[in-house]
Every structure is written in C-alpha cells, then in structure tokens.
N, C-alpha and C positions, 0 to 999 in steps of 0.2 A: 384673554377674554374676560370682561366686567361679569361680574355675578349682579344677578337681578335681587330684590329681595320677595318675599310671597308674605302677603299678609290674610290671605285668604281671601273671603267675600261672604257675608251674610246668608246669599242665595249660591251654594256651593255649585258645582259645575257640573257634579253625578246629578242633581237634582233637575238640571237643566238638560244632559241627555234624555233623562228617565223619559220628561213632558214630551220630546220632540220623537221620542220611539215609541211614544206610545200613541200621538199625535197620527205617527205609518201605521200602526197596526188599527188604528179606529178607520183609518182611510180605507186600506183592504179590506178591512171586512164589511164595510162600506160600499166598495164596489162588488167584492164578490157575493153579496145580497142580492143587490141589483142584477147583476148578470144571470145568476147562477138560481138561488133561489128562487127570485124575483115576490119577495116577500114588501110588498108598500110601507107597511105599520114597521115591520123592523129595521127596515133599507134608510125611513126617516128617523127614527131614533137612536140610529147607532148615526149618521148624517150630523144630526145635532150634537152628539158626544163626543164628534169629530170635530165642530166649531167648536166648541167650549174648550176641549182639551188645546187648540192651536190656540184658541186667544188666553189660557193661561199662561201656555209656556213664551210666548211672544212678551206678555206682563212682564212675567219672573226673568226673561232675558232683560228686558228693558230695567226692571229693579239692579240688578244684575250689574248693569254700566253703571246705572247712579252711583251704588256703592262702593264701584271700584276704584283703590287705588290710584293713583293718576290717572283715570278716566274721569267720571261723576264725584269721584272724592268727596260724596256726602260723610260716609264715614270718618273720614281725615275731619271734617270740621263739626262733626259730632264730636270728637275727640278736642277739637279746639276749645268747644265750648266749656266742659270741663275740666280743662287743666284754666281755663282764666276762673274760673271759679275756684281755686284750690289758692287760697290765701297762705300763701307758705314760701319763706326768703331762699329754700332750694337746699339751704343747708343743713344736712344729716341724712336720714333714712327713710327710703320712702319705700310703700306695699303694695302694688298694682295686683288686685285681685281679679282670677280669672282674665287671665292676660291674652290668652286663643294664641294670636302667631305673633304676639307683642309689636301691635302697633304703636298703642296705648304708653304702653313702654318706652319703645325708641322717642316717642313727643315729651315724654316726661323727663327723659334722659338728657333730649337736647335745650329743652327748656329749663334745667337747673342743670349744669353742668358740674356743680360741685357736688351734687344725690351720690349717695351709695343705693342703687335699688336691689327690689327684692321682689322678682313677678313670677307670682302661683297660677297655676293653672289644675284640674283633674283630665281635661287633654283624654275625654273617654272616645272609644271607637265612634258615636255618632256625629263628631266634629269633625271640619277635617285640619286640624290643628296639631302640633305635636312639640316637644320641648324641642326636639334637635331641629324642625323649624326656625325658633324663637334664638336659638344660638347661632346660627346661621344668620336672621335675619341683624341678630346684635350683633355680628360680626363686621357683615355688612356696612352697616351704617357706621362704626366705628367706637360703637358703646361698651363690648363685651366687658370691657376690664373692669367697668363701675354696674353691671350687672350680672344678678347669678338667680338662674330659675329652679325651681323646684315644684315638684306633683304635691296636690295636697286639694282639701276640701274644704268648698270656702264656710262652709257647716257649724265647721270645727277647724281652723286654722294652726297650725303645730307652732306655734308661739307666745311666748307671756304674755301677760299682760303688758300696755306701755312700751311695747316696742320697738314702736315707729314712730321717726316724727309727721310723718305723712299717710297718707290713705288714699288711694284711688279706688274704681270698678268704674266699668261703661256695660250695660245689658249683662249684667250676667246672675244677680240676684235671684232673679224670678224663676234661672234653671238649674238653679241647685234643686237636686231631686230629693238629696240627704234632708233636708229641710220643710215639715211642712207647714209651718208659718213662718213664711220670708219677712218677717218683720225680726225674725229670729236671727236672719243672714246679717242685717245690720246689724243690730248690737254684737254680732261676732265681730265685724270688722271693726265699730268702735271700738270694741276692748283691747284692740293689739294698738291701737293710737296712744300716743302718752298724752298725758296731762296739757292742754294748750295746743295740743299739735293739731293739723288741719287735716281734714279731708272734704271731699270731692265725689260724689256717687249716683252716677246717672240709672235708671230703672226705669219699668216700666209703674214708678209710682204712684200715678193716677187710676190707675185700674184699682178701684175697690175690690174687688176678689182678690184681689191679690194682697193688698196692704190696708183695706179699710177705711177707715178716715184717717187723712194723711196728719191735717190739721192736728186731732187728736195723738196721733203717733208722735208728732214733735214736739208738744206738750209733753206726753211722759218723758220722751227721751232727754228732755230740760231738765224734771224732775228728778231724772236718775241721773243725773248731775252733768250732761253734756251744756257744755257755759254758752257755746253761740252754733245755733242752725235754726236755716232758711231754708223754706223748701218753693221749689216754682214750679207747679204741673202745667200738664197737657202741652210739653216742648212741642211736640210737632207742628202746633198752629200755629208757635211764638218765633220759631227758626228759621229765619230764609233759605238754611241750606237744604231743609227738606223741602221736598216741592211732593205737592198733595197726593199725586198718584198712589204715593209709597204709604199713606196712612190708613192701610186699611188693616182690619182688626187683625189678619193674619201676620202681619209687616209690621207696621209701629203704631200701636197704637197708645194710647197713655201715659206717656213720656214724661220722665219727670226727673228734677234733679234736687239731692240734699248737700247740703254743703255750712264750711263753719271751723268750729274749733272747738276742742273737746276741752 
C-alpha cells in the first residue's frame, strides 16, 4: 500500500468542523425559537448568525481546496515562487525556517539535489504540524538522507553565526510569538547565512504593523552590511496563483518577499 504524504493546509480541518457544528447548533436554536418560544426579535437574529456562520465556513472550506496540496496547490506555487527567487547553485547547506510538515522542504530538496538541509520548526500545539510528520513526509518523497529536522525558535535559532550557505522561510515570521519586533526575526535568519550566501523570505512584509517601512528596513539591512536584497510587496495582487477570494485581511494579506545575498 503507497503511503500518502500530509503537508497540512493553512485552514486546518478542526477549524472547518468547528464552523460547520456550529453552523447546526445556530440552526436549532433557530428553529427551536421559532417553534417553541416564538420570540421574532430573537428567532431573527440568531436566523442571521446562522447565514453568516454557514457562508464563513463555506469560504474557509473553499480557501481550504485552494490551498490544498494537489487540489488548488496555491500553496505549492507560493512555494515556487520563492525557491526561484533564492539565487543559489544548490550546492552546501541550506535552513528552511519554520518548516510546519516541510513542504517547503521537500521543493528545496528536489530542486538542489546536491543541498544537505536543515528544517526547524517550534511545531507548538496550535499547528497541526509535527516533526515526526516532516520525517515521514521526507521519507516519502525520498529526501530523508539529505535532510534532518530539529525543534527550535526562529527568535533565537541554535546556531553560529555563517552557517548556511542558504536561507529559506515562507509565512512564518510574523508568528514567532518569542519576538516582538519581527524585523528582529529577519536579522536572526540573516545571521546564520554566511558571507555571499543567498536567502529567500516570503512574509507578510507589507503590512506596516508589522515591519514598518519596508523600504527603510532594506536600507538599514544594506547598512549592516547585507551586499544585495530586493524586496517586492503586496504579492497577492502580483501572483496569478492567488486568486482574490483569498486576500482578505484574515487570509493573505500583505505579502511580500526579500531575497539576495548576504
């Protein structure tokens, strides 16, 4: 029997029972108003709580397929996007930050087949993500032997300085919790890059609450002596692979990638 791999999904699948149970219970006490009580003012407003909850959870299934795996595979070519940005001959060590069920991973692993990687994740209860996923999934695909995962905080990452010749992350900056200026998350992943080596880092960096002016961030990061990066916000309007539905502030909004050589 083939084993499948699980790379997860953005809009988890507890999250999509929750909407749809709770979608029955707005409906019952919907009807049992009406029947029972027969209160007007409440019978319609629990009525309305009842469309709103079904056309969320109808959304969140529909986001749901976009970003699935061989379904919508928006995700897969979010991922694309960024590994063609990562200016790097493939050859040495690469750091896939916050890796979740290493899709991210296996795309990097097959697209430089001579990488040694190295994918962290903190893999906490509110994900549903987990390393022995991520080994299973590298089994899978046939990558395990040139990949090895480890827990860690992308905060504070448990290695030297310089060394990586590579850098990845896709979404995962803005939820380090350990951090609370995410501009801080970057210069951690820069500092484990060595000298000339490339990274790759997709975020929600257009969201000024969150990073400020970006503009200005790339300038200091110049200054503090990173040799070449580019930054291109608001991906979502520029990517054919997202389609609009998905850009709303809750979903994606902000999108932005840095990329270059240190």
């Amino acid at each position: 029997m083939n084993e499948k791999t699980n790379y997860g999904n953005w809009v988890p699948e507890k999250a999509l029972y929750l909407l749809f149970a709770l979608a029955a219970v707005f409906l019952t006490i919907t009807v049992l108003l009406r029947g029972l009580v027969q209160i007007p003012v409440l019978t319609i407003i629990m009525g309305v709580v009842f469309v709103m909850t079904v056309i969320m959870a109808v959304y969140m299934l529909v986001c749901h397929e976009t970003f699935a795996f061989g379904k919508g595979n928006m995700i897969a070519e979010v991922h694309r996007h960024l590994v063609e940005h990562l200016e790097w001959n493939g050859e040495g060590t690469l750091l896939d930050i916050g890796c979740g069920a290493a899709a991210l991973t296996v795309r990097c692993a097959k697209t430089f087949p001579k990488a040694q990687i190295t994918a962290m994740d903190y893999w906490g209860a509110e994900w549903n993500y987990a390393k022995e996923q991520c080994e299973k999934n590298a089994r899978i695909e046939g990558i395990s032997d040139r990949v090895t995962f480890q827990k860690g905080d992308a905060a504070k990452l448990d290695f030297a300085d310089e060394t990586f010749d590579a850098a990845v992350s896709n979404f995962v900056f803005h939820e380090v919790h350990s951090a609370k200026d995410k501009r801080d998350v970057v210069r951690e992943a820069l500092r484990v890059v060595k000298k000339g080596g490339a990274f790759s880092f997709q975020d929600m960096f257009s969201q000024e609450a969150l990073y400020g002016d970006m503009d200005a961030f790339v300038k200091q990061l110049k200054a503090e002596g990173i040799s070449e990066i580019h930054y291109i916000g608001n991906l979502e309007k520029k990517l054919d692979a997202i389609p609009g539905y998905v850009t709303t502030p809750w979903m994606i909004s902000g999108m932005g990638i840095i990329y270059g050589k240190k």
